[in-house]
N, C-alpha and C positions, 0 to 999 in steps of 0.2 A: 660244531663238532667237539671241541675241545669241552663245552661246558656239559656235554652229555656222562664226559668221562670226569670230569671235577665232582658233580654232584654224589654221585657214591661215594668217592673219596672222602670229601667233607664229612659224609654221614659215618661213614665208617672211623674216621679220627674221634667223632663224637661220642659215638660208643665205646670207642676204647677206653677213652678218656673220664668217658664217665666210671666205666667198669674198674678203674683202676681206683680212683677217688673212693666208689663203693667200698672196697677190698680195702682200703688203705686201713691201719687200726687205729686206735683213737689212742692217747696215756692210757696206763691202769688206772681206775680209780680206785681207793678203798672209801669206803666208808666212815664217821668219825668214830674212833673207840676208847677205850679209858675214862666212859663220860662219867661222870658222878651229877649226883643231887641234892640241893640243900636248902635248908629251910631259912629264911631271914626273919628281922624281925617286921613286924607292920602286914603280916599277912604276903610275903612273899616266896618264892619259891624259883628257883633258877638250877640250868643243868651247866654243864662245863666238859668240855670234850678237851682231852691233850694231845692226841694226835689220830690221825688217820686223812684225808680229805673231805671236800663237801661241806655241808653243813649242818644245825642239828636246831632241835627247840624242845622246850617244857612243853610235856601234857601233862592233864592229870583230868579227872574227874570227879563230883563231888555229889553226892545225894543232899538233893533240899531237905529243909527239917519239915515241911510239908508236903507229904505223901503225892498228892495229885499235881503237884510241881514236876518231880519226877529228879530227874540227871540233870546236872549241867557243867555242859564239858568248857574247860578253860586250857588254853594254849599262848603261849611267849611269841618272843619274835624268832623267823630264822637267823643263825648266828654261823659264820664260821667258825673252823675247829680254831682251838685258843680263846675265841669268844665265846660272852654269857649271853643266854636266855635267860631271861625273867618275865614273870609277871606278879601281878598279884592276884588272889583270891576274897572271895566270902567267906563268912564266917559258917560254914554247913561242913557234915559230916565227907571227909575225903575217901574216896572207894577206891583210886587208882592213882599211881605216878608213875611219868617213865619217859626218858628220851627218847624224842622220833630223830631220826636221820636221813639224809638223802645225799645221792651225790656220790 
């Protein structure tokens, strides 16, 4: 008898519970901002974020010097904010650069 009435209960604590966890809010995040980009020597390229959260990486993009090659995209490591991205690159025409971020 008693477990006929336990059972709703348990189910009903469960839902609460979750509902509440749901609802609950997470920190703000921002995003990293202040990033800057710069160019090294030996064919490098690295971004640098000084504050916000998350983290961020070099992209860029370069057109081969042969046509039917086409694009080829090159990207860093993910770095958090304070830390660098780098990679390096080939020696082909640059079409784009820019910091991605996440977080």
């Amino acid at each position: 008898m008693k477990m006929r009435k336990l059972g709703p209960m348990l189910i009903a604590t469960v839902l609460t519970t979750t509902g509440l966890v749901a609802v609950t809010p997470t920190s703000a995040l921002a995003a990293p901002t202040d990033c800057t980009i710069s160019f090294g020597p030996n064919r490098t390229v690295q971004s640098y974020c000084a504050s916000g959260t998350g983290e961020h990486r070099i992209r860029m993009v370069l057109r081969h010097f042969l046509p039917e090659v086409g694009r080829i995209p090159v990207e860093g490591n993910w770095a958090p904010v304070g830390g660098i991205s780098i990679t390096g690159y080939p020696p082909h025409t640059i079409e784009n650069v820019w910091v991605e971020t996440r977080g």
